[in-house]
N, CA, C and O atoms as a printed pandas DataFrame, in Angstrom:
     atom_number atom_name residue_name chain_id  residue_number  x_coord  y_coord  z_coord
0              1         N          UNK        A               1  133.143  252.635  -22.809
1              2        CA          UNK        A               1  132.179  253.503  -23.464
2              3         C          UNK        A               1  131.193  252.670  -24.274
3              4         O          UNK        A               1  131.415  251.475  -24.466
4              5         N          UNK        A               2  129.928  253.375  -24.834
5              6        CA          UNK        A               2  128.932  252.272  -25.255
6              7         C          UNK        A               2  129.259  251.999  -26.672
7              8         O          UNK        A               2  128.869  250.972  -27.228
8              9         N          UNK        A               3  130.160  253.146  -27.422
9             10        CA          UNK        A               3  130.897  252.556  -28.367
10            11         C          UNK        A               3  131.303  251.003  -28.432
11            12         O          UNK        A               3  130.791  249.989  -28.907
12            13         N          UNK        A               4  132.440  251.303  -27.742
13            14        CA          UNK        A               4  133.426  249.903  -27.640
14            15         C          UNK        A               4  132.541  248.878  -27.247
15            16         O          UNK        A               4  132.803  247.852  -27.874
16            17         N          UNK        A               5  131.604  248.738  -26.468
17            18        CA          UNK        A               5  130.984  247.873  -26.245
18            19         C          UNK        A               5  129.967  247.040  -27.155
19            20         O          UNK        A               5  129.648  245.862  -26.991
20            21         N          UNK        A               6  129.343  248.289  -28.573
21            22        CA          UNK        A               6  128.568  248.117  -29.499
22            23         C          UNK        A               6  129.364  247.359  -29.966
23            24         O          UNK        A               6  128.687  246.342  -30.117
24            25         N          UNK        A               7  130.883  247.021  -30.492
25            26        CA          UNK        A               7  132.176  246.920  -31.510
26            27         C          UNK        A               7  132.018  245.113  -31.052
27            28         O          UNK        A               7  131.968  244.206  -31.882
28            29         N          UNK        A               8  131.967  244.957  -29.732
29            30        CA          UNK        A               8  131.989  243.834  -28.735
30            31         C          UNK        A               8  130.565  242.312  -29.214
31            32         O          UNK        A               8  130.635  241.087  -29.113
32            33         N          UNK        A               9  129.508  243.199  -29.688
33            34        CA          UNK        A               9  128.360  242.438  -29.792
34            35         C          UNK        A               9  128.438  241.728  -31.155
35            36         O          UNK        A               9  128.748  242.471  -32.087
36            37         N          UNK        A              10  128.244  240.581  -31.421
37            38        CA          UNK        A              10  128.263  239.902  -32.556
38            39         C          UNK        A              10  126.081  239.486  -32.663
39            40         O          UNK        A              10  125.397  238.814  -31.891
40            41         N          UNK        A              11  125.750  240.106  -33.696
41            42        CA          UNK        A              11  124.542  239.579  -33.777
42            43         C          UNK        A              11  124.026  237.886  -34.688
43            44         O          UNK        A              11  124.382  237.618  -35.835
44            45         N          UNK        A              12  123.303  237.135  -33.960
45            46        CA          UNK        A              12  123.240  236.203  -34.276
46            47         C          UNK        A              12  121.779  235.522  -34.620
47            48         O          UNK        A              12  120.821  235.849  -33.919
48            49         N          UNK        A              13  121.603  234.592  -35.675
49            50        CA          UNK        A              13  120.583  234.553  -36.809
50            51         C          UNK        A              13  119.157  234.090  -35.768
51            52         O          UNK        A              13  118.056  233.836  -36.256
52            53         N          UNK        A              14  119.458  234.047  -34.263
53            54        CA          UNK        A              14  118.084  233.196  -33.965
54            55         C          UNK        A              14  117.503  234.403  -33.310
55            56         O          UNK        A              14  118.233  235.140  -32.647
56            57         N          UNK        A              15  116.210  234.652  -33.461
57            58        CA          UNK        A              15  115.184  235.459  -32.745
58            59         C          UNK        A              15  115.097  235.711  -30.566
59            60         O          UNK        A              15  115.481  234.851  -29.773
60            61         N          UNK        A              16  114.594  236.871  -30.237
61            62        CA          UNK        A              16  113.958  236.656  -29.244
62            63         C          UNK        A              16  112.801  236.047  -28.926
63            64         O          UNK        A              16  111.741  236.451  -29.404
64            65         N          UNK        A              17  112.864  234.948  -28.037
65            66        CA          UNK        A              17  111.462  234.332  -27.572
66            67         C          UNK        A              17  110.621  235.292  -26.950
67            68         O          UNK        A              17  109.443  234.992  -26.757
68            69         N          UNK        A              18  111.074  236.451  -26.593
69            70        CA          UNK        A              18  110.168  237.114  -25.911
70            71         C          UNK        A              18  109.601  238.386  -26.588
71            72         O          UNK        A              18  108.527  238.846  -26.201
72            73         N          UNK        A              19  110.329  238.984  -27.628
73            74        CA          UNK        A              19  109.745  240.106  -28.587
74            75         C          UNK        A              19  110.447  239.896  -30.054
75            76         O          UNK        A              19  110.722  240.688  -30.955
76            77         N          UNK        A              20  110.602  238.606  -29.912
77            78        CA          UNK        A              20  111.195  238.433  -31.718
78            79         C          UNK        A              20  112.466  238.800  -32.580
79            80         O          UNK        A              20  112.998  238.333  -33.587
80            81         N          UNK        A              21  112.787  240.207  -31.431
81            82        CA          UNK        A              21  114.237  240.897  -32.574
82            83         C          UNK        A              21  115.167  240.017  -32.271
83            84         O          UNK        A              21  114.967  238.998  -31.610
84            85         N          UNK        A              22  116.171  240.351  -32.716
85            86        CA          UNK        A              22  117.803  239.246  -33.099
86            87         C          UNK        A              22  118.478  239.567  -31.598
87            88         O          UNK        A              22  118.644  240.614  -30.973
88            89         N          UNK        A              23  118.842  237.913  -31.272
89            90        CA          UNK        A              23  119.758  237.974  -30.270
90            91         C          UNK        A              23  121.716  238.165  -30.532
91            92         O          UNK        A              23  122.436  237.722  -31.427
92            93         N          UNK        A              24  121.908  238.672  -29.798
93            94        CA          UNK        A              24  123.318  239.796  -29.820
94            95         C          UNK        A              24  124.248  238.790  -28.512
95            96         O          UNK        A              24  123.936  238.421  -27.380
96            97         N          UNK        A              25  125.452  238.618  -29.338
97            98        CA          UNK        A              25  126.456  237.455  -28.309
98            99         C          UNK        A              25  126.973  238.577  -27.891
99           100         O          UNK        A              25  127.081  239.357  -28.838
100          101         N          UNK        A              26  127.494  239.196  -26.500
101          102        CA          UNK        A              26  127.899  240.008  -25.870
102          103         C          UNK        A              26  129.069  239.331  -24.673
103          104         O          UNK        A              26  128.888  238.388  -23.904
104          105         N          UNK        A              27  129.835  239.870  -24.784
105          106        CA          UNK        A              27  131.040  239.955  -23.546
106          107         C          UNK        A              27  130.910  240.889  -22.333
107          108         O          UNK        A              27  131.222  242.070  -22.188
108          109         N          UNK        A              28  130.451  240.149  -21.655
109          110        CA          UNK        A              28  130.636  241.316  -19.796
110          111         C          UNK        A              28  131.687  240.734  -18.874
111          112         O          UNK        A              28  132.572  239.959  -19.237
112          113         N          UNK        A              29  131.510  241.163  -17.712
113          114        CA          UNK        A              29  132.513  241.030  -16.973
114          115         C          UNK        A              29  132.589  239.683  -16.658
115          116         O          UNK        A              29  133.666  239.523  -16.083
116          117         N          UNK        A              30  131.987  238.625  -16.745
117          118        CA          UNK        A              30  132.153  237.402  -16.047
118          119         C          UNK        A              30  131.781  236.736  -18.088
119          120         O          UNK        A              30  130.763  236.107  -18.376
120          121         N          UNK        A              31  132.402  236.946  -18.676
121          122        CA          UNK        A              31  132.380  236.408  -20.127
122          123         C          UNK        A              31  131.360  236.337  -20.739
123          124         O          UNK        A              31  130.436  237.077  -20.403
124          125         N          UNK        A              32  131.162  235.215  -22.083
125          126        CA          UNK        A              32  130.240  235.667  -22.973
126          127         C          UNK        A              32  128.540  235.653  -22.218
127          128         O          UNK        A              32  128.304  235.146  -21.121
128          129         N          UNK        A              33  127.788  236.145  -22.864
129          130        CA          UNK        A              33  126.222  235.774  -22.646
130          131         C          UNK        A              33  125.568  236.566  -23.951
131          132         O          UNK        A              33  126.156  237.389  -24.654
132          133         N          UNK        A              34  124.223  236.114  -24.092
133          134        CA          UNK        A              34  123.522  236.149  -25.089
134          135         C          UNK        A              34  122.220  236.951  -24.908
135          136         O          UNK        A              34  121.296  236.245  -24.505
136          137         N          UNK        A              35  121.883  238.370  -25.123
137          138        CA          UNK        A              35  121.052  239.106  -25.100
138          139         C          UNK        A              35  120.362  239.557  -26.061
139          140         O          UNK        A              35  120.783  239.509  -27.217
140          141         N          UNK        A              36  118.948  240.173  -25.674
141          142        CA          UNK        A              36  118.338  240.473  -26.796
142          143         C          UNK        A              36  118.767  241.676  -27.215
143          144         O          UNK        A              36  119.387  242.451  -26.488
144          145         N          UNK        A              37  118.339  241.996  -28.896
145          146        CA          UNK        A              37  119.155  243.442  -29.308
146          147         C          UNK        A              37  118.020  244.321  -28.752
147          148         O          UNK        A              37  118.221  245.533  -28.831
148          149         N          UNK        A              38  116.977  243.957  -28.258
149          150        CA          UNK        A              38  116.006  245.291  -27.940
150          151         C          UNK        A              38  115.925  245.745  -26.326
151          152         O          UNK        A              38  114.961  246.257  -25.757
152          153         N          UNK        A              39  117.321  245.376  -25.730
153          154        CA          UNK        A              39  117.531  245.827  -24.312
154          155         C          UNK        A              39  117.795  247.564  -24.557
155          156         O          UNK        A              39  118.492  248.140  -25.392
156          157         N          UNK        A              40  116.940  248.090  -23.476
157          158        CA          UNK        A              40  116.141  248.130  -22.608
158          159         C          UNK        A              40  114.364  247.805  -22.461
159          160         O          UNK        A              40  113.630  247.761  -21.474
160          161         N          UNK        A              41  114.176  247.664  -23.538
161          162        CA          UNK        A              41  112.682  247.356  -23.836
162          163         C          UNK        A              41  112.233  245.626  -23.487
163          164         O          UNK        A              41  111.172  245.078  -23.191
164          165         N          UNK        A              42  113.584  245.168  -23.690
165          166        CA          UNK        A              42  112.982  243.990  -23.587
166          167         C          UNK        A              42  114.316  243.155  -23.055
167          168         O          UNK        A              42  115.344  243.113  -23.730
168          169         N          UNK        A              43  114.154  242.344  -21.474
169          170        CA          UNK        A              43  115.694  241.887  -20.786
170          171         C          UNK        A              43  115.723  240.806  -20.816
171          172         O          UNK        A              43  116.253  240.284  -19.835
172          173         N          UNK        A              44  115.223  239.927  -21.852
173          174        CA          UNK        A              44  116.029  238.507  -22.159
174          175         C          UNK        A              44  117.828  237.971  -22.607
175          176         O          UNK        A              44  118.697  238.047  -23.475
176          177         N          UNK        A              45  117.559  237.520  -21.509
177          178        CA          UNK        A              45  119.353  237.046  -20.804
178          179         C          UNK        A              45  119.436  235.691  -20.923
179          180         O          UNK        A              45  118.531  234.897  -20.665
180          181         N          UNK        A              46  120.686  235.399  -21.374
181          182        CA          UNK        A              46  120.862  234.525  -20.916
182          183         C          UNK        A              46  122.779  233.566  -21.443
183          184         O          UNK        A              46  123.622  233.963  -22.246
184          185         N          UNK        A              47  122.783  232.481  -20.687
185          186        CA          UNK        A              47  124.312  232.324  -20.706
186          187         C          UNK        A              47  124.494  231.260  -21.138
187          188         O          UNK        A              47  123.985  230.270  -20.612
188          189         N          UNK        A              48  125.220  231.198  -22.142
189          190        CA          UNK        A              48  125.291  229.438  -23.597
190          191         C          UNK        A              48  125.887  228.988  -21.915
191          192         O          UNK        A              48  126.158  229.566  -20.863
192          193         N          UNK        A              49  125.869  227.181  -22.630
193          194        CA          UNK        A              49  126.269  225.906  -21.730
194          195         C          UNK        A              49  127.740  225.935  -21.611
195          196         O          UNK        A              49  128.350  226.114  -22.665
196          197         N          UNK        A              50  128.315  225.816  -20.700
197          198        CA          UNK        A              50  129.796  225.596  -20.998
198          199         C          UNK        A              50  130.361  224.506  -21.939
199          200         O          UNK        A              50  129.875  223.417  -22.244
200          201         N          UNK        A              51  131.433  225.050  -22.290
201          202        CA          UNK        A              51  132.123  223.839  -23.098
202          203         C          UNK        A              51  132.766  222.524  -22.035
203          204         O          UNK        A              51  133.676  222.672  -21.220
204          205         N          UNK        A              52  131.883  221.024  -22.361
205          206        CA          UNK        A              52  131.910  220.373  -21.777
206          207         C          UNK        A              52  133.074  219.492  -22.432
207          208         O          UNK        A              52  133.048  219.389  -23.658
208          209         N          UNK        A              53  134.242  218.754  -21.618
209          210        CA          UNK        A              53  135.176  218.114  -21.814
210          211         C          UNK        A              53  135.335  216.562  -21.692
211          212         O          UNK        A              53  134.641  216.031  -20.824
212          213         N          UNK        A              54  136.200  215.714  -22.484
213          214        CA          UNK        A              54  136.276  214.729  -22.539
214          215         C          UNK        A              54  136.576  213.721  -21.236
215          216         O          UNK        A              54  136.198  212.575  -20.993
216          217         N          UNK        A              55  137.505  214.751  -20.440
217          218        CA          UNK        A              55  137.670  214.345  -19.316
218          219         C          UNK        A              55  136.814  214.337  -17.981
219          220         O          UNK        A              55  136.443  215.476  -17.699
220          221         N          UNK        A              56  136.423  213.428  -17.138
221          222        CA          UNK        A              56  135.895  212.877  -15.799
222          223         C          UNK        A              56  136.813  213.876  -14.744
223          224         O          UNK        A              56  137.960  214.283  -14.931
224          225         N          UNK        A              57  136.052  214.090  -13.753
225          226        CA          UNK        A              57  136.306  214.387  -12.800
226          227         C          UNK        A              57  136.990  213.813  -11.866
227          228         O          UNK        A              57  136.597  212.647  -11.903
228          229         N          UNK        A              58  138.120  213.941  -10.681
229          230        CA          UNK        A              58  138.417  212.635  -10.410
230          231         C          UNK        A              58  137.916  212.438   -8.909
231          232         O          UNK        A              58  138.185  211.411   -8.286
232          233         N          UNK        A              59  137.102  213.580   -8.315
233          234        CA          UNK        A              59  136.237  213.524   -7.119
234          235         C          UNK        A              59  134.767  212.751   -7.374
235          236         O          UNK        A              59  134.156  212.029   -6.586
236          237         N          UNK        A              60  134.514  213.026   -8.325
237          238        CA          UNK        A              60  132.721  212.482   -8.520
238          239         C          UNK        A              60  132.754  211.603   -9.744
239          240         O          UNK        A              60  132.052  210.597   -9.652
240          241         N          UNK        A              61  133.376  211.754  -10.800
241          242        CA          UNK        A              61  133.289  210.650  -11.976
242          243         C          UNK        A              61  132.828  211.709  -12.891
243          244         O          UNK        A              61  133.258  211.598  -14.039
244          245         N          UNK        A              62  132.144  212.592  -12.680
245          246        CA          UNK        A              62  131.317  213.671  -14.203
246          247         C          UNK        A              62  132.194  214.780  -14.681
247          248         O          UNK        A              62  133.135  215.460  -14.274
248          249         N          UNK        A              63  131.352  214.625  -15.862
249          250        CA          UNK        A              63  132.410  215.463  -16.747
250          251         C          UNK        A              63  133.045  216.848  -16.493
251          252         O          UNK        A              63  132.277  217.663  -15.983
252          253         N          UNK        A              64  134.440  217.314  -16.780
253          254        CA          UNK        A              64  134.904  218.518  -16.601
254          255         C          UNK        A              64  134.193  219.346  -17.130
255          256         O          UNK        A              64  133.355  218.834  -17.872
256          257         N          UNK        A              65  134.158  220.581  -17.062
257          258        CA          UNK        A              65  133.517  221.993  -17.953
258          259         C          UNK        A              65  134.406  223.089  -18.183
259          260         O          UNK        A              65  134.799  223.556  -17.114
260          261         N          UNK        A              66  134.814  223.605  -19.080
261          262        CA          UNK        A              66  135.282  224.249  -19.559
262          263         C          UNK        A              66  134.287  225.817  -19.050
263          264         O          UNK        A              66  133.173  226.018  -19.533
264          265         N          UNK        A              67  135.133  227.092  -17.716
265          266        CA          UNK        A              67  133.792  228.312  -17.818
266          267         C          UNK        A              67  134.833  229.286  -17.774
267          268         O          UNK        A              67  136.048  229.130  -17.650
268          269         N          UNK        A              68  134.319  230.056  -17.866
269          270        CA          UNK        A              68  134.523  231.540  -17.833
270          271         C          UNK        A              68  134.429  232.042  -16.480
271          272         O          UNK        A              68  133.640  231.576  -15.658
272          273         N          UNK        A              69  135.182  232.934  -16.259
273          274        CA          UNK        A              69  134.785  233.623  -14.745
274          275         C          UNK        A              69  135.806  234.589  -14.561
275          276         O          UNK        A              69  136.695  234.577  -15.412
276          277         N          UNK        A              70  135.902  235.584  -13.471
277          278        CA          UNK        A              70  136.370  236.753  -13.505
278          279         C          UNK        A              70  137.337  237.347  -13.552
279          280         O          UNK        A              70  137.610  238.546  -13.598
280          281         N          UNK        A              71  138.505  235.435  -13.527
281          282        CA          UNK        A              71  140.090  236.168  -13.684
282          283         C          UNK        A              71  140.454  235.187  -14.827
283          284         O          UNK        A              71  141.528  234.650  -15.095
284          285         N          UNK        A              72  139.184  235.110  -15.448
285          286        CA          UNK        A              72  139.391  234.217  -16.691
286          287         C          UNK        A              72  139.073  232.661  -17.092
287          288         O          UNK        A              72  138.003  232.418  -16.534
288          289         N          UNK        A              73  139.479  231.566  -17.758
289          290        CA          UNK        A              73  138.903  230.326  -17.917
290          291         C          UNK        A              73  139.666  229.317  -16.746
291          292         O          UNK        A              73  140.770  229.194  -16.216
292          293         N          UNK        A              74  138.762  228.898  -16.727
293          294        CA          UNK        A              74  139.448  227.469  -15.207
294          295         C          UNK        A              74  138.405  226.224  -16.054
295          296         O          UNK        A              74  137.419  226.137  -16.785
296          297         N          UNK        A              75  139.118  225.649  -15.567
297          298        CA          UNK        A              75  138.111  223.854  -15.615
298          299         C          UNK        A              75  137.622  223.049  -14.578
299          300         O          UNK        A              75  138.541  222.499  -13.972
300          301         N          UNK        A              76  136.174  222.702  -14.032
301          302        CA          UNK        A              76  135.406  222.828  -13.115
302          303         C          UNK        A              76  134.884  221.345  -13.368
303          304         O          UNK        A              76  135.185  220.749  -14.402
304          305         N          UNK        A              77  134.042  220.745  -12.323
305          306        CA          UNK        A              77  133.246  220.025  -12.172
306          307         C          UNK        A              77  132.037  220.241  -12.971
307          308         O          UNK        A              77  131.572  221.371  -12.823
308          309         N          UNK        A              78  131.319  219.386  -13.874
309          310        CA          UNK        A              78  130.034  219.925  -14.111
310          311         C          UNK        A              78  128.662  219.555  -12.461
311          312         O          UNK        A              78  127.513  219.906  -12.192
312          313         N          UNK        A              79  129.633  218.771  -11.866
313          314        CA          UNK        A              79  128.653  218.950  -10.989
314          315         C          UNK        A              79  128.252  219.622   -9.720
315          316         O          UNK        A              79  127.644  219.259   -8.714
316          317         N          UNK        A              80  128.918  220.955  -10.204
317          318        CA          UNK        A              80  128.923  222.112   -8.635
318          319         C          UNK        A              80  126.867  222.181   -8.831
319          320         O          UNK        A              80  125.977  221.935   -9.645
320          321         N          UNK        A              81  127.101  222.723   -7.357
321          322        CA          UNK        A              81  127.601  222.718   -6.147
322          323         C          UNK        A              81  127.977  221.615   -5.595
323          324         O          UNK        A              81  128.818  221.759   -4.708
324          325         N          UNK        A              82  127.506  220.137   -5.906
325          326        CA          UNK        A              82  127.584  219.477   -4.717
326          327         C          UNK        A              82  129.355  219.314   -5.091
327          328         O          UNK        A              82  130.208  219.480   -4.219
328          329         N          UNK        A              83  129.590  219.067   -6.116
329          330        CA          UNK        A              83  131.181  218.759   -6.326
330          331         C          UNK        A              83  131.788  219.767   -6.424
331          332         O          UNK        A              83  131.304  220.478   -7.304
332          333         N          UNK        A              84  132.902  220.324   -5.789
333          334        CA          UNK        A              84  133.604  221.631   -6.030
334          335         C          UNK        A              84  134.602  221.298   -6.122
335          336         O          UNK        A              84  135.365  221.599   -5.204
336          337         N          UNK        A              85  135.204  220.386   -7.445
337          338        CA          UNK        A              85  136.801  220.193   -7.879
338          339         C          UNK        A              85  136.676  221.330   -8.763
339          340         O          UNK        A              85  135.690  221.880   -9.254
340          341         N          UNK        A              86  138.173  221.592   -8.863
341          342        CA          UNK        A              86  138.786  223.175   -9.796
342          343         C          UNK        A              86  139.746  222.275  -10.521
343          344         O          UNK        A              86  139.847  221.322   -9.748
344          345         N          UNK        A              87  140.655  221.982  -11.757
345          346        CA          UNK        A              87  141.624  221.694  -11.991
346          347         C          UNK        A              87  142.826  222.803  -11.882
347          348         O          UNK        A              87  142.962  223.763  -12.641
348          349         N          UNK        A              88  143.490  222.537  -11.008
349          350        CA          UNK        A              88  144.355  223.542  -11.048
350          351         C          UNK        A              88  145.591  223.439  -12.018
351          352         O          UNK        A              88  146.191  222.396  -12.277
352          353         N          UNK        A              89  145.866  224.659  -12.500
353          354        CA          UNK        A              89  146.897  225.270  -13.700
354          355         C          UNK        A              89  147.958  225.899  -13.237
355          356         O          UNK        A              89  147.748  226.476  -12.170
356          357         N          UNK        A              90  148.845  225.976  -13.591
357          358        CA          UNK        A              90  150.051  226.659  -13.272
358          359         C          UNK        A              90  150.139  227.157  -14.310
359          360         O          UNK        A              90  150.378  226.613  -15.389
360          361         N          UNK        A              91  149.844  228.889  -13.945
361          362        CA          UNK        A              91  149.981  230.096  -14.980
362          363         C          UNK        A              91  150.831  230.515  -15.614
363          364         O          UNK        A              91  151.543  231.321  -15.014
364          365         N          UNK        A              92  151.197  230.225  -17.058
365          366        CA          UNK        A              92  152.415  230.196  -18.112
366          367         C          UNK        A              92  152.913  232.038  -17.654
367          368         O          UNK        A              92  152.033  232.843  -17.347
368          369         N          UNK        A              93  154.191  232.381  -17.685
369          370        CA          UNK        A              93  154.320  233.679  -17.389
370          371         C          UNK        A              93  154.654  233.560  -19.113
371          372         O          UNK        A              93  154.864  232.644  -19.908
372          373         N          UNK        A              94  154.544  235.442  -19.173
373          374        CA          UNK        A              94  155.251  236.144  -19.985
374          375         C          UNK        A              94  156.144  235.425  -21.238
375          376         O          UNK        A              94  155.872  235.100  -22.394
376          377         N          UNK        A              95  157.404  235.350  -20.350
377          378        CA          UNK        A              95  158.894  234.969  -20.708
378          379         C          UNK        A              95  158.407  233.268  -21.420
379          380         O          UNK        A              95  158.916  232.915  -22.484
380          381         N          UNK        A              96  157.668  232.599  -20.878
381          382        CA          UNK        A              96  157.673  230.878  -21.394
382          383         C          UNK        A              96  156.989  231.046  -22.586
383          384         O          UNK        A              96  157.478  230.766  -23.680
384          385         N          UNK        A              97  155.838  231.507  -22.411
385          386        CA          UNK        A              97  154.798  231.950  -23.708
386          387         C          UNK        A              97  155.420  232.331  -24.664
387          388         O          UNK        A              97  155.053  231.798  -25.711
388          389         N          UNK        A              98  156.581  233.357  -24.796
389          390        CA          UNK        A              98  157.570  233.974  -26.086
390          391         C          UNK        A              98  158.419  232.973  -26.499
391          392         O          UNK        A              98  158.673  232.719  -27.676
392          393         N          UNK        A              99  158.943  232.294  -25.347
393          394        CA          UNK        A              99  159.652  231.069  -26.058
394          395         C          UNK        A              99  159.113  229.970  -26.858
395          396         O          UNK        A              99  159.761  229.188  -27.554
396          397         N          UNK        A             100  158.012  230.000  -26.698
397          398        CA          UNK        A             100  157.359  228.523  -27.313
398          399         C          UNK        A             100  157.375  229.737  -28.877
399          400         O          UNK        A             100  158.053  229.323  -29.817
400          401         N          UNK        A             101  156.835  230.778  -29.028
401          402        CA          UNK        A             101  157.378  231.436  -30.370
402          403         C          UNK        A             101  158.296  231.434  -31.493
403          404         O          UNK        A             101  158.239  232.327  -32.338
């Protein structure tokens, strides 16, 4: 509902480049992005840099990235497309997560 979604937006101190009002950090389906508060009047979009990591890649040499995406955070190549390493995770269940508690 547009409630819950209002509850969702954190407004933040820097302006729109394109009509001046305050840009609004928002959560959608593929994670955060940064919109203007005067949507529908005005559709400046856009999506912060990923959080870039200390660690190298071990296909290309460049740095990991920390993103967001639709079944949640993974750690990527910063250099897709041409590099398409994923680090793969083995998903903590339930039961391990309570124990470390």
């Amino acid at each position: 509902t547009p409630e819950i979604r209002e509850d969702l937006a954190r407004e933040l101190e820097t302006k729109c480049p394109k009509c001046g009002k305050p840009l609004v950090e928002r959560w959608g389906r593929y994670g955060k992005f940064v919109a203007c508060a005067g949507y529908p009047q005005c559709d400046y979009v856009f999506k912060p840099e990923p959080k870039v990591l200390e660690e190298k890649c071990p296909q290309c040499g460049k740095p990991l990235v920390e993103r967001q995406g639709r079944f949640g955070k993974f750690i990527a190549c910063s250099g897709y497309p041409q590099c398409r390493f994923i680090k793969k995770e083995k998903r903590r269940k339930a039961k391990e997560k309570q124990e470390e508690k």
